[in-house]
N, CA, C and O atoms as a Tripos MOL2 file, in Angstrom:
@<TRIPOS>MOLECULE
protein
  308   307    77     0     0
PROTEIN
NO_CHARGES

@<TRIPOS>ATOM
      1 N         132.0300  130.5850   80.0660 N.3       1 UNK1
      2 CA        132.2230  130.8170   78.6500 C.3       1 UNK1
      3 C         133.5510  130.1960   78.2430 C.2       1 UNK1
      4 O         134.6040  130.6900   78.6460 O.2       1 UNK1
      5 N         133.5330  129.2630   77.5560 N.am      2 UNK2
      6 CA        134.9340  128.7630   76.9120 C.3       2 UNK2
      7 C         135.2080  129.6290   75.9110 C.2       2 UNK2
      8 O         134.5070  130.6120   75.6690 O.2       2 UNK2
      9 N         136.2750  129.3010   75.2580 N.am      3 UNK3
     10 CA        137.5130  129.8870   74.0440 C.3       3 UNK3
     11 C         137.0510  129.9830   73.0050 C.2       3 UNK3
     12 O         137.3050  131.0530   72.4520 O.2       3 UNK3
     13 N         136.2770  129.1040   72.3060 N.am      4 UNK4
     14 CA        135.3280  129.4310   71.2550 C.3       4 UNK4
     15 C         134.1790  130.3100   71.2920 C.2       4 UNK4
     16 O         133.9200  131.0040   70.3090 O.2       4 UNK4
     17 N         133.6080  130.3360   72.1320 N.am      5 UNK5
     18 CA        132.3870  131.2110   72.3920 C.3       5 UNK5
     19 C         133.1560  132.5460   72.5530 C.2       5 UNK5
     20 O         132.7240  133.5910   72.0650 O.2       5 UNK5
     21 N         134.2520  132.4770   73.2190 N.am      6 UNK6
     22 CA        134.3900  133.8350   73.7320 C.3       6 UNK6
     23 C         135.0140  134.5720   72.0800 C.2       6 UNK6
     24 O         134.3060  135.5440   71.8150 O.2       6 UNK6
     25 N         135.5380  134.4610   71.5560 N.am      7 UNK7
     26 CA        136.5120  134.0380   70.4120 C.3       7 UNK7
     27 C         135.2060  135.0110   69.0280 C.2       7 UNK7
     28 O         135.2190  135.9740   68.2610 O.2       7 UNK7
     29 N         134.4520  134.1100   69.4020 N.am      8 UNK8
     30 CA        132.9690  134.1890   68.3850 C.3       8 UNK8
     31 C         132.4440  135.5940   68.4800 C.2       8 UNK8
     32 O         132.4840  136.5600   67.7180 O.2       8 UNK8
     33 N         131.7460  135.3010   70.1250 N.am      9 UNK9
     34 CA        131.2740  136.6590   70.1700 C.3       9 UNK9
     35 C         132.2510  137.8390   70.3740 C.2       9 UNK9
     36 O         131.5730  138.8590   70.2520 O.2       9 UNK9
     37 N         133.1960  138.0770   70.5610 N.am     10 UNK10
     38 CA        134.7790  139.0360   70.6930 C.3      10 UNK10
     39 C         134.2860  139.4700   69.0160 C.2      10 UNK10
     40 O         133.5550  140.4090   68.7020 O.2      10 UNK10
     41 N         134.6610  138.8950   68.4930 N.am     11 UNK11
     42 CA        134.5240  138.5820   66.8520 C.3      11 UNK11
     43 C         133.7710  139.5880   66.6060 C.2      11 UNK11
     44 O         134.3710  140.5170   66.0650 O.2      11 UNK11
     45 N         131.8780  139.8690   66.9460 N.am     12 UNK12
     46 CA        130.9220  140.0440   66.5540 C.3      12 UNK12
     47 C         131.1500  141.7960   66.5380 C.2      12 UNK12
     48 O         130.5790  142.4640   65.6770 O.2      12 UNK12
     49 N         132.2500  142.5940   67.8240 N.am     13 UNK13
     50 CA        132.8210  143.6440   68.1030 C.3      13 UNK13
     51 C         133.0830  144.6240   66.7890 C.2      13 UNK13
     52 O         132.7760  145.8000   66.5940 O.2      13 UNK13
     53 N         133.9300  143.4380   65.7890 N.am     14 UNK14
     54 CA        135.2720  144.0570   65.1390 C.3      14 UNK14
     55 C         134.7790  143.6700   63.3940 C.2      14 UNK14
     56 O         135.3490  144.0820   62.3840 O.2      14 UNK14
     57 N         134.0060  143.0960   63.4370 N.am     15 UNK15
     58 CA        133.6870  142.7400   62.2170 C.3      15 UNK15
     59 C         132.3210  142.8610   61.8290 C.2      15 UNK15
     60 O         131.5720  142.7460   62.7990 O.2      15 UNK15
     61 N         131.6010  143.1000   60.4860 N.am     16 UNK16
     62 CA        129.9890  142.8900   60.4690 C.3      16 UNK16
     63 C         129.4650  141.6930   59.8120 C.2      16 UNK16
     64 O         128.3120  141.6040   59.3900 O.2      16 UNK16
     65 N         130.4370  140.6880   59.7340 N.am     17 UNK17
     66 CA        129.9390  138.9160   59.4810 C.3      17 UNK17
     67 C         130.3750  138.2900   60.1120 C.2      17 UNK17
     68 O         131.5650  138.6030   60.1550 O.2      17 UNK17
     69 N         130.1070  137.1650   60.9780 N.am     18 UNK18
     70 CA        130.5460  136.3840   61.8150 C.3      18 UNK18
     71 C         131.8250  135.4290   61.1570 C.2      18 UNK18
     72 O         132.1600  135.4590   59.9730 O.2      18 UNK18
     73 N         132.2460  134.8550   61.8770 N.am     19 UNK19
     74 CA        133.2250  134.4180   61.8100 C.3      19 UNK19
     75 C         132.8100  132.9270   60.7880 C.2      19 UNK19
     76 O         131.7930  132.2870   61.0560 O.2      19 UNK19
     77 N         133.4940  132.6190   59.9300 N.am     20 UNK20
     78 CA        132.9070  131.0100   59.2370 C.3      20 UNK20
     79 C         133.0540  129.6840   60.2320 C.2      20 UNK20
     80 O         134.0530  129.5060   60.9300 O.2      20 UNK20
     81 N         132.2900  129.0770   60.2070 N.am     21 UNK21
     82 CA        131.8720  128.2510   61.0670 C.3      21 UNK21
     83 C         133.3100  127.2550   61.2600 C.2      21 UNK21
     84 O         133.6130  126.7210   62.3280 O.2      21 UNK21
     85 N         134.1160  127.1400   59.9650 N.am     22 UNK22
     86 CA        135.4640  126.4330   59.8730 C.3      22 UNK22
     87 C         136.6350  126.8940   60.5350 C.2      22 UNK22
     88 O         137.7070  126.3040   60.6740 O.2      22 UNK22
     89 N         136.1640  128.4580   61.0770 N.am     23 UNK23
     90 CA        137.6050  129.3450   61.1700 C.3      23 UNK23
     91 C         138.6690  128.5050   62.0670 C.2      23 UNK23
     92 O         139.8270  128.9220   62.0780 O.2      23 UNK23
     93 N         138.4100  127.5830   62.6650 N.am     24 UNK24
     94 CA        139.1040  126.9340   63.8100 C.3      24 UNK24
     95 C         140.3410  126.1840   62.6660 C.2      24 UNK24
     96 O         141.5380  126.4720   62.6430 O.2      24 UNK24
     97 N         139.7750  125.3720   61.9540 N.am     25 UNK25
     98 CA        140.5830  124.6540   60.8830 C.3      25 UNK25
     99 C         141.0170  125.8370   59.9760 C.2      25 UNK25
    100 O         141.6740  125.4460   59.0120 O.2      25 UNK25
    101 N         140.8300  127.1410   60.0260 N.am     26 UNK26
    102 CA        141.7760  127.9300   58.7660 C.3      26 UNK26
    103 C         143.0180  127.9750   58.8110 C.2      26 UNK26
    104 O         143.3110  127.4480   59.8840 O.2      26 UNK26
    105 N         144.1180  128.3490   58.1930 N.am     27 UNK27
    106 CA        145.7650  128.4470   58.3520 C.3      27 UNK27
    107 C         145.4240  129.7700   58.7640 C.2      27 UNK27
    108 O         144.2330  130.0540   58.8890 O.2      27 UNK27
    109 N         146.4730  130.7730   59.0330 N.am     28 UNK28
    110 CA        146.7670  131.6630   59.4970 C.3      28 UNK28
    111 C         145.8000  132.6560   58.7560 C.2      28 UNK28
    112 O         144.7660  133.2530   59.0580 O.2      28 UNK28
    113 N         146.7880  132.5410   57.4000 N.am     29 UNK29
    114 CA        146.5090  133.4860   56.6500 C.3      29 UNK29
    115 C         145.0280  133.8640   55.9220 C.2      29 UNK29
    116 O         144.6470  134.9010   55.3800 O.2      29 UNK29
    117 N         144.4380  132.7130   56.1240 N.am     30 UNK30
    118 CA        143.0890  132.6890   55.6760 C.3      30 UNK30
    119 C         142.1710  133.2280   56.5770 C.2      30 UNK30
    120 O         141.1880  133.8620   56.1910 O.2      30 UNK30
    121 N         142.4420  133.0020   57.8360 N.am     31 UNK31
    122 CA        141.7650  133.2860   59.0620 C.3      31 UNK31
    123 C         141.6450  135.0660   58.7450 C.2      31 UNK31
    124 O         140.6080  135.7140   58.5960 O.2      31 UNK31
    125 N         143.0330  135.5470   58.7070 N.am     32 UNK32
    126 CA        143.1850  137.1410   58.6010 C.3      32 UNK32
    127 C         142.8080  137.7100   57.6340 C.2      32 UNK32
    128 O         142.7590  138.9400   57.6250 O.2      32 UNK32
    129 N         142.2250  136.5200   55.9320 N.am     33 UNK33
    130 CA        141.9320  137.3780   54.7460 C.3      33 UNK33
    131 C         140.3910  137.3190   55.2500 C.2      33 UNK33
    132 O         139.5420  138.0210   54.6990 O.2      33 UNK33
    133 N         140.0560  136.4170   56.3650 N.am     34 UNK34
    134 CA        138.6820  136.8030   56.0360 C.3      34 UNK34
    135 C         138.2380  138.2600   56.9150 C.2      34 UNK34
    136 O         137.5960  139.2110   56.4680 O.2      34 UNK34
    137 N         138.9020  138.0600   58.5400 N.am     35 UNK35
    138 CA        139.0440  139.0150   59.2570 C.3      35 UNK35
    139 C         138.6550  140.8980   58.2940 C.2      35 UNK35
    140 O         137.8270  141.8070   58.2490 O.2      35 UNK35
    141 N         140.0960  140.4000   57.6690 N.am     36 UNK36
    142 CA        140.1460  142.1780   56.8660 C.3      36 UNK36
    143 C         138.9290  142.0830   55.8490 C.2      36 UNK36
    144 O         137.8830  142.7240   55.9510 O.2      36 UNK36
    145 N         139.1540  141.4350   55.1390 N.am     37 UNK37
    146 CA        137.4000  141.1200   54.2670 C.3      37 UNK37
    147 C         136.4210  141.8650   55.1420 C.2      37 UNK37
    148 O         136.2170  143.0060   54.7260 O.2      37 UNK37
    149 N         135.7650  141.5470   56.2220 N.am     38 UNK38
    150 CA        134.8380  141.5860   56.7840 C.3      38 UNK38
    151 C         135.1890  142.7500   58.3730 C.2      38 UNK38
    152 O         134.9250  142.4340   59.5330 O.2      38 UNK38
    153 N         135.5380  143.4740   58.1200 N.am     39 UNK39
    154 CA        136.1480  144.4890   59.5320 C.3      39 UNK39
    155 C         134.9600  145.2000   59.4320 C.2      39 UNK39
    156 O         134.2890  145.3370   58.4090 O.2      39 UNK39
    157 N         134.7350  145.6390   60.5150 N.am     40 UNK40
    158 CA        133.6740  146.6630   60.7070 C.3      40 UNK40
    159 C         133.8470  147.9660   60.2110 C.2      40 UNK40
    160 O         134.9040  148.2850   60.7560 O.2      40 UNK40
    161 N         133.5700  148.7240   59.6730 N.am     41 UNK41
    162 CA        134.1370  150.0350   58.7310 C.3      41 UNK41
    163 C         134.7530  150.5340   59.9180 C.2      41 UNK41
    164 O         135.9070  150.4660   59.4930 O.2      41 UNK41
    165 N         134.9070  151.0640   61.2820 N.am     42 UNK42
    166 CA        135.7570  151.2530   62.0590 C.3      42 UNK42
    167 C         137.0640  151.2740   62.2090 C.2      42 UNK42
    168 O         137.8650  152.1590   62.5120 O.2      42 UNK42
    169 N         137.1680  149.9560   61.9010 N.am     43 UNK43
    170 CA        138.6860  149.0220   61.6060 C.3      43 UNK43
    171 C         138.9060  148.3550   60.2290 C.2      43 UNK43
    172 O         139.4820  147.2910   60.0030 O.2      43 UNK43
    173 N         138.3320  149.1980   59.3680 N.am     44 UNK44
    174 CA        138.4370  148.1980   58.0340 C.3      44 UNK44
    175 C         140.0640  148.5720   57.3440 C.2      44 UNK44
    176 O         140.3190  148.0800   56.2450 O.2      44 UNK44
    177 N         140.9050  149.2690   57.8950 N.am     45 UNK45
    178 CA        141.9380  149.6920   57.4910 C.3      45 UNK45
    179 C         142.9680  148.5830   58.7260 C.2      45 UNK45
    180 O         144.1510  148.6420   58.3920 O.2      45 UNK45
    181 N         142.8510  148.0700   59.4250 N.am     46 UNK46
    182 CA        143.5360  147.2930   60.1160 C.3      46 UNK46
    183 C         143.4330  145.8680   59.5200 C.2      46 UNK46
    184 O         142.4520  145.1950   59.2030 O.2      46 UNK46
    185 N         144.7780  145.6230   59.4690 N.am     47 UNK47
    186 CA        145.1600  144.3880   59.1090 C.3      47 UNK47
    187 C         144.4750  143.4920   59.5270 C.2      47 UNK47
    188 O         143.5910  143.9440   60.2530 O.2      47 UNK47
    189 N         144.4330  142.0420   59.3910 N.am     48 UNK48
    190 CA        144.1730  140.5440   60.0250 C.3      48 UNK48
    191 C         144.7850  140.4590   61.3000 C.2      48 UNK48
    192 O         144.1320  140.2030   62.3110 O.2      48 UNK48
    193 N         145.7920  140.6260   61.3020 N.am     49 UNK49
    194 CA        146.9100  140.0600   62.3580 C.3      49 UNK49
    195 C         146.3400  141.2130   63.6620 C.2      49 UNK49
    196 O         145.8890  140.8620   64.7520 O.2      49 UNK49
    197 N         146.4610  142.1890   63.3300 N.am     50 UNK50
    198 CA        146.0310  143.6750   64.7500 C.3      50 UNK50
    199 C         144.5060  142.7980   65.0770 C.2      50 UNK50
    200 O         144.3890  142.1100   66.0910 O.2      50 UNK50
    201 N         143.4930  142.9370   64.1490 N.am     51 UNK51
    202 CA        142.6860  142.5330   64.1880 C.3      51 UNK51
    203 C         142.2180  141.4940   65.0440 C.2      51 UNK51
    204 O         141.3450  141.5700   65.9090 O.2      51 UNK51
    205 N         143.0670  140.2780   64.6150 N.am     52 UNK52
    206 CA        142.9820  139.3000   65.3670 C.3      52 UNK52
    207 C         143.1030  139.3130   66.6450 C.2      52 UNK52
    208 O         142.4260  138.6430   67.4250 O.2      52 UNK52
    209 N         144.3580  140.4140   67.0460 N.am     53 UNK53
    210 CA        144.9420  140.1360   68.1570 C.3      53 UNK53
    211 C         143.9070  140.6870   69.2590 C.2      53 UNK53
    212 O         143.6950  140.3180   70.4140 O.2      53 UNK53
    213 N         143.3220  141.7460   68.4440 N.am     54 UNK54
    214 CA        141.7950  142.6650   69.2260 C.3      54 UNK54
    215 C         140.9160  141.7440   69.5910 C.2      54 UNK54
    216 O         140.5660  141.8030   70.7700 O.2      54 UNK54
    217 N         140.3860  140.7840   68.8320 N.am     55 UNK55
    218 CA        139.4790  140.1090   69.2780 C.3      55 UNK55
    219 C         139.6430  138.9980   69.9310 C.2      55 UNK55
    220 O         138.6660  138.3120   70.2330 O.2      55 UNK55
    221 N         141.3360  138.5210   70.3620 N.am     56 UNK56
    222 CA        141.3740  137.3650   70.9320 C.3      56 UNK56
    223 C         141.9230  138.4900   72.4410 C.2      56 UNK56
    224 O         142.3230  137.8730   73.4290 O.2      56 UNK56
    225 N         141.9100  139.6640   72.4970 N.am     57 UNK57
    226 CA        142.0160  140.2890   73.9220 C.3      57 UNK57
    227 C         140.8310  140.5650   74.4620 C.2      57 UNK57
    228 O         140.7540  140.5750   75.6900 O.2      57 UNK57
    229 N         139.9420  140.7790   73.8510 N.am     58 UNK58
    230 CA        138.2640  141.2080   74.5020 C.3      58 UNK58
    231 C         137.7720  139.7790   74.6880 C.2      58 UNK58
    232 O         137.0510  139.5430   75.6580 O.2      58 UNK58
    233 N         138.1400  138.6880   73.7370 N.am     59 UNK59
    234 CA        137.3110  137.3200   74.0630 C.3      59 UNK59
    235 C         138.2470  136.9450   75.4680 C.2      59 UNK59
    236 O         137.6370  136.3300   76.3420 O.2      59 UNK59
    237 N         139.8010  137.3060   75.7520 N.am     60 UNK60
    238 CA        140.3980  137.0460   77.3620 C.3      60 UNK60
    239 C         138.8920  137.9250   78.2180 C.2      60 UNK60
    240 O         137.8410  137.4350   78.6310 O.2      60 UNK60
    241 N         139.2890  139.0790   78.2230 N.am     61 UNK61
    242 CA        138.3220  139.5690   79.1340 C.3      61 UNK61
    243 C         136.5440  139.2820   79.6040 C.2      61 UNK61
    244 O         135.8990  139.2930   80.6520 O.2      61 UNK61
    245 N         136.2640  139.0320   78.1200 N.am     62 UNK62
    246 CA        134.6910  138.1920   78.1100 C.3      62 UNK62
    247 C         134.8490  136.8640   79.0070 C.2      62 UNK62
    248 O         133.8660  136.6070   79.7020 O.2      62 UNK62
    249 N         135.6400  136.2280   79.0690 N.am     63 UNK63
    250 CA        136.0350  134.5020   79.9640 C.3      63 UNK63
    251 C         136.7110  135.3640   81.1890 C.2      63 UNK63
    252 O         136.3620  134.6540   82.1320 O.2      63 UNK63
    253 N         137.3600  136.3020   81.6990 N.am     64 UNK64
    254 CA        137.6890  136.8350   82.9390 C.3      64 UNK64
    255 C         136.4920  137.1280   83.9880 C.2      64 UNK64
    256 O         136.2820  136.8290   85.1630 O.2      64 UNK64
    257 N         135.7030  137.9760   82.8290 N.am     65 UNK65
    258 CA        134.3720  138.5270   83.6040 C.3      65 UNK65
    259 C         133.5240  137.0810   83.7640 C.2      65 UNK65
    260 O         132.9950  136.8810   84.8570 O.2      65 UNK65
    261 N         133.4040  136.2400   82.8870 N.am     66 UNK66
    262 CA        132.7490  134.9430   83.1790 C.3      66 UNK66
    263 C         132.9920  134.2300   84.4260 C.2      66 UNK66
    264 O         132.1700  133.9190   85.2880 O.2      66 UNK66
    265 N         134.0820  134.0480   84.3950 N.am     67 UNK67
    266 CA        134.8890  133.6010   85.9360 C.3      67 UNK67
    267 C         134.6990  134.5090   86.6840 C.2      67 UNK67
    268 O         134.1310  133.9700   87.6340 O.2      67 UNK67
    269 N         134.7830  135.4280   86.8750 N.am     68 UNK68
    270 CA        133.7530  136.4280   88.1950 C.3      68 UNK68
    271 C         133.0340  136.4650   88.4850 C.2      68 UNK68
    272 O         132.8510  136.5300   89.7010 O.2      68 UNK68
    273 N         131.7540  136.4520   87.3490 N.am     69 UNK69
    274 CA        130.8470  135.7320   87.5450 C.3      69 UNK69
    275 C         130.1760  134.5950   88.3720 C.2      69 UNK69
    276 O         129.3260  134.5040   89.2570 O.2      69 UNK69
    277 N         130.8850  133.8710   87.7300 N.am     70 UNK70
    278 CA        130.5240  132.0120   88.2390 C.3      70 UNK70
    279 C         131.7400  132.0100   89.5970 C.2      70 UNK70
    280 O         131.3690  131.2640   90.5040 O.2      70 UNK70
    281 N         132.3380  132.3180   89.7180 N.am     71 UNK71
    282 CA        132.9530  132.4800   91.3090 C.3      71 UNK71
    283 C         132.1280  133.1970   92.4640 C.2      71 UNK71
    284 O         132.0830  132.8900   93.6550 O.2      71 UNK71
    285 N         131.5240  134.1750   91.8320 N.am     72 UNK72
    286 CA        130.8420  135.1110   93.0090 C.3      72 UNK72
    287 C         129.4450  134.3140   92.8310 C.2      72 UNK72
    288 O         128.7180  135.0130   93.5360 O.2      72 UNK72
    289 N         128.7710  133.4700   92.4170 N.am     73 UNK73
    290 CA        127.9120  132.6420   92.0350 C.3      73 UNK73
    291 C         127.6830  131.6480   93.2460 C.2      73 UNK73
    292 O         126.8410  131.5820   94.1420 O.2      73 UNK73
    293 N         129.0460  130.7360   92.8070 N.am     74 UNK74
    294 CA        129.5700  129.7660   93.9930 C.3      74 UNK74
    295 C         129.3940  130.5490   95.4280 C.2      74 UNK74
    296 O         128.5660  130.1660   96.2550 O.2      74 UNK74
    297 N         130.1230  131.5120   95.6120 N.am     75 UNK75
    298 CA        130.9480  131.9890   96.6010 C.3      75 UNK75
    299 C         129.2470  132.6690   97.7620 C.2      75 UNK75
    300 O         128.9100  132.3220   98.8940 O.2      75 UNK75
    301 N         128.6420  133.6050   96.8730 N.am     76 UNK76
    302 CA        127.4560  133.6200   97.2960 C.3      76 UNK76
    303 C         127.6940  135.5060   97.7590 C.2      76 UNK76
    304 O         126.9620  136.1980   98.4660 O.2      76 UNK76
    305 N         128.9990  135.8970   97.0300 N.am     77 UNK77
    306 CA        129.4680  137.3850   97.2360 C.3      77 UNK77
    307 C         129.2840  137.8990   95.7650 C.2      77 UNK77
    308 O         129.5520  139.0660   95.4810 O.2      77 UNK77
@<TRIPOS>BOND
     1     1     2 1
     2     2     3 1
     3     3     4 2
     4     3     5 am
     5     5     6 1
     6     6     7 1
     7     7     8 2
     8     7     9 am
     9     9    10 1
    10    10    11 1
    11    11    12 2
    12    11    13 am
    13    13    14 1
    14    14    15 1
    15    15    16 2
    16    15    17 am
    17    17    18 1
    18    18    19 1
    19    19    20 2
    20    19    21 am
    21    21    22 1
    22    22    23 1
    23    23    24 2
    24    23    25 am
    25    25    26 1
    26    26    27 1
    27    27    28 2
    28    27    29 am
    29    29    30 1
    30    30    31 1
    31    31    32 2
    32    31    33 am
    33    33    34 1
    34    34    35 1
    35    35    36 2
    36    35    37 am
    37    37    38 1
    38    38    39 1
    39    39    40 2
    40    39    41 am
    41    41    42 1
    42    42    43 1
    43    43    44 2
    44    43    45 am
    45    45    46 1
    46    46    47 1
    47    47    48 2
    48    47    49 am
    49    49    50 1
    50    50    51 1
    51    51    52 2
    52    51    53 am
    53    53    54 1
    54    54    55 1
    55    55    56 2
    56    55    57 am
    57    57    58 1
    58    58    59 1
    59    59    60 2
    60    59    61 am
    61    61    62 1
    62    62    63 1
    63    63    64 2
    64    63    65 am
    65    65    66 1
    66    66    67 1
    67    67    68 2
    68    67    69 am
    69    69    70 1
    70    70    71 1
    71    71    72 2
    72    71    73 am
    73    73    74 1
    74    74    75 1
    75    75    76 2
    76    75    77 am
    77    77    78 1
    78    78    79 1
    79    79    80 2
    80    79    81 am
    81    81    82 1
    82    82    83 1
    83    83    84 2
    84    83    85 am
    85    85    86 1
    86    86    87 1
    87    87    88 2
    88    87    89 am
    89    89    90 1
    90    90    91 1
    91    91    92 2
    92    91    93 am
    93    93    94 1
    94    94    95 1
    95    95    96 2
    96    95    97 am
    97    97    98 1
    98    98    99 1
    99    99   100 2
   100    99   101 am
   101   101   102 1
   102   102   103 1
   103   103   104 2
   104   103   105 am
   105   105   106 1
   106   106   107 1
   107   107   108 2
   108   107   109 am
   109   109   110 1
   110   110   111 1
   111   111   112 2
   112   111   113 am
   113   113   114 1
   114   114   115 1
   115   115   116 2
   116   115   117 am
   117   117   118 1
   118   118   119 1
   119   119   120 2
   120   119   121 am
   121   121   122 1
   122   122   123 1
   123   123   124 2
   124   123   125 am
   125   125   126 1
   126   126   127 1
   127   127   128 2
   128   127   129 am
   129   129   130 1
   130   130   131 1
   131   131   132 2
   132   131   133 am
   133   133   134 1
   134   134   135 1
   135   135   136 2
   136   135   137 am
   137   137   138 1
   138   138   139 1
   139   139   140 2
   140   139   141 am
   141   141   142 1
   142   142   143 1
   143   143   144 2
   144   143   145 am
   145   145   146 1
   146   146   147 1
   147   147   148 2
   148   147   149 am
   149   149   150 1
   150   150   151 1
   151   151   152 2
   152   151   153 am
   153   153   154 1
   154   154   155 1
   155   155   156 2
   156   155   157 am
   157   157   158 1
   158   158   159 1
   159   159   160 2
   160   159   161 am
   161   161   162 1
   162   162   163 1
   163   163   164 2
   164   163   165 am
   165   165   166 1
   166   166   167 1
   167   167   168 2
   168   167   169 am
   169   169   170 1
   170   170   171 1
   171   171   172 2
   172   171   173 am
   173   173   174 1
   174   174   175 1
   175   175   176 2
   176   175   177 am
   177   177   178 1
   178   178   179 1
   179   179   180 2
   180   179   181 am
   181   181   182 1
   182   182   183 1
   183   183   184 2
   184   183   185 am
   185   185   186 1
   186   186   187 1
   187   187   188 2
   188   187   189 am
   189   189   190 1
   190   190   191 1
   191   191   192 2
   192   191   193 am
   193   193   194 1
   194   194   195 1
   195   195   196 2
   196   195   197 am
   197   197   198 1
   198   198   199 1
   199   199   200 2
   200   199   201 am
   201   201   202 1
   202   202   203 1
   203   203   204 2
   204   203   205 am
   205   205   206 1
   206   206   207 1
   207   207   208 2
   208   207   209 am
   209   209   210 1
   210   210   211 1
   211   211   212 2
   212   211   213 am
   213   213   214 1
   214   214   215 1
   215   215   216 2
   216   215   217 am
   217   217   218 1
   218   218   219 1
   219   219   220 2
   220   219   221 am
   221   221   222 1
   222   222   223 1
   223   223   224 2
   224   223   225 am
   225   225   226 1
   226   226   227 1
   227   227   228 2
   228   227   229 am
   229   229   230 1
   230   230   231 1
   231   231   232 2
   232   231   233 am
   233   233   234 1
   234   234   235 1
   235   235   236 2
   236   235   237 am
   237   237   238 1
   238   238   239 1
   239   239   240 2
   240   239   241 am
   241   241   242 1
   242   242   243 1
   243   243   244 2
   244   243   245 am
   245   245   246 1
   246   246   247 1
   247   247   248 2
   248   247   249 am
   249   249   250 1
   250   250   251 1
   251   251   252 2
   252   251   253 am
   253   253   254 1
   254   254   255 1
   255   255   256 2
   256   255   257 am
   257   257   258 1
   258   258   259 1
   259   259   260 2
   260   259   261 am
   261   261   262 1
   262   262   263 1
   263   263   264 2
   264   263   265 am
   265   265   266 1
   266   266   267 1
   267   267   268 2
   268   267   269 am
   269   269   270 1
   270   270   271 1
   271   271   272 2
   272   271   273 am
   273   273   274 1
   274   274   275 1
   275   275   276 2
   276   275   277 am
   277   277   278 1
   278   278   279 1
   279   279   280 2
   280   279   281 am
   281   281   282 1
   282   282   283 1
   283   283   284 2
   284   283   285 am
   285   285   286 1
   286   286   287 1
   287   287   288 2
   288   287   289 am
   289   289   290 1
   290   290   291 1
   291   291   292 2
   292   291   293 am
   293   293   294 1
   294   294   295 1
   295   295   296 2
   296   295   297 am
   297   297   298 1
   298   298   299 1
   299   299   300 2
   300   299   301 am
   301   301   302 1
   302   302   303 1
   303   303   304 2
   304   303   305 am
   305   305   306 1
   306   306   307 1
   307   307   308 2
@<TRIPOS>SUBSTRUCTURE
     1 UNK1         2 RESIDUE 1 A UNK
     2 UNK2         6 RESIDUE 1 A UNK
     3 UNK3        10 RESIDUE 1 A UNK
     4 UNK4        14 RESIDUE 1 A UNK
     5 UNK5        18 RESIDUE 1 A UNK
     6 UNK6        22 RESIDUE 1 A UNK
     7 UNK7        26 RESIDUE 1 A UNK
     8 UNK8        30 RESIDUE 1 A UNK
     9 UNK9        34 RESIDUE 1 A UNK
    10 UNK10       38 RESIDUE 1 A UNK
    11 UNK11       42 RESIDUE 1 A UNK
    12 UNK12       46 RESIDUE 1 A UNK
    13 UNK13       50 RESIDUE 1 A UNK
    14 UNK14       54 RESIDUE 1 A UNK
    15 UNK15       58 RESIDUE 1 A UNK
    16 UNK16       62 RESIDUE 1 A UNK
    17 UNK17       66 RESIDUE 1 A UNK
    18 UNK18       70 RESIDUE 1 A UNK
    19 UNK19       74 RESIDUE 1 A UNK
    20 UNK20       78 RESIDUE 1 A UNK
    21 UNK21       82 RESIDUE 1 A UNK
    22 UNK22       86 RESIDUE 1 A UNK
    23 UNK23       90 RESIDUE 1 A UNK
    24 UNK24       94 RESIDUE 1 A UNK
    25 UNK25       98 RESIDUE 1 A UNK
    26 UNK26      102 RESIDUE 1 A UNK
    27 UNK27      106 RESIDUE 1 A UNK
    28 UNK28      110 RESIDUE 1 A UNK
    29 UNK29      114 RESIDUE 1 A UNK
    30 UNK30      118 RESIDUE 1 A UNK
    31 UNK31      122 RESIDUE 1 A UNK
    32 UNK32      126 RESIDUE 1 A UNK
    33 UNK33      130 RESIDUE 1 A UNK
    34 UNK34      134 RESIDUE 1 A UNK
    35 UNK35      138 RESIDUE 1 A UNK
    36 UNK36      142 RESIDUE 1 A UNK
    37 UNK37      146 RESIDUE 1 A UNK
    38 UNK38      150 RESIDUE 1 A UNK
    39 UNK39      154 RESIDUE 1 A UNK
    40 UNK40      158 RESIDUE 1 A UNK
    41 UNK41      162 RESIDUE 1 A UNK
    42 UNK42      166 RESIDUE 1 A UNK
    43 UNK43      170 RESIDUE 1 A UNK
    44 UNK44      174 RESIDUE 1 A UNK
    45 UNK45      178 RESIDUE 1 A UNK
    46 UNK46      182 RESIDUE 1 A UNK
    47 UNK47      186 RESIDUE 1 A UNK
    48 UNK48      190 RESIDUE 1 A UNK
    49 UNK49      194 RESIDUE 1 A UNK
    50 UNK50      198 RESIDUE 1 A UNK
    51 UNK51      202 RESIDUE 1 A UNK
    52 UNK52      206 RESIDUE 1 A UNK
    53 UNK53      210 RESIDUE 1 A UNK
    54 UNK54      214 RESIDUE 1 A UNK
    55 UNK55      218 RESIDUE 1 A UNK
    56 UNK56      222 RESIDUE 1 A UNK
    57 UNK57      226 RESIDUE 1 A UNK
    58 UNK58      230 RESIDUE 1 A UNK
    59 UNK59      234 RESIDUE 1 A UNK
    60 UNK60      238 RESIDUE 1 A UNK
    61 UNK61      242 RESIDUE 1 A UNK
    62 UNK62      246 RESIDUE 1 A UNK
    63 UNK63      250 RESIDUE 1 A UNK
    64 UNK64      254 RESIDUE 1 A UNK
    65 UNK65      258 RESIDUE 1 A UNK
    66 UNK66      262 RESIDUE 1 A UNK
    67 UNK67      266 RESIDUE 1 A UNK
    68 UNK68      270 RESIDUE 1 A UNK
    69 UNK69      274 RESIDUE 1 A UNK
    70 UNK70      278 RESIDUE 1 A UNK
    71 UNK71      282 RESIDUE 1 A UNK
    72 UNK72      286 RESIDUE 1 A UNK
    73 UNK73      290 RESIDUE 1 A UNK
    74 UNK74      294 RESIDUE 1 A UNK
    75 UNK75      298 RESIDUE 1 A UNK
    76 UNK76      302 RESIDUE 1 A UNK
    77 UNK77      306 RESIDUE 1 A UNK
């Protein structure tokens, strides 16, 4: 799983619209108005920025477990 994928689906967690297909090219701040726009009623009181930071820590762990994955794959353990 690369950085975008992981990024995407992390995303799908914290929010109830996916992410815009541009978000890569947004500035900061746009990235986070859409974030809070669109939070999952859960987290709809959390900023962009917390927000963000949530879903770019579960998309680390989604690519950790991937690589465990595909290592124990290889490895044959």
């Amino acid at each position: 799983m690369d950085y975008i994928d992981s990024i995407e689906r992390a995303a799908g967690y914290y929010l109830c619209d996916d992410l815009p297909e541009d978000w890569m090219d947004l500035d900061e701040d746009k990235l986070h108005a859409h974030i809070e726009i669109y939070a999952w009623e859960p987290f709809e009181y959390y900023d962009g920025n917390k927000l963000w930071g949530l879903i770019d820590e579960l998309a680390a762990d989604f690519r950790y477990i991937a690589n465990i994955e595909r290592q124990k794959s290889l490895t044959g353990r």
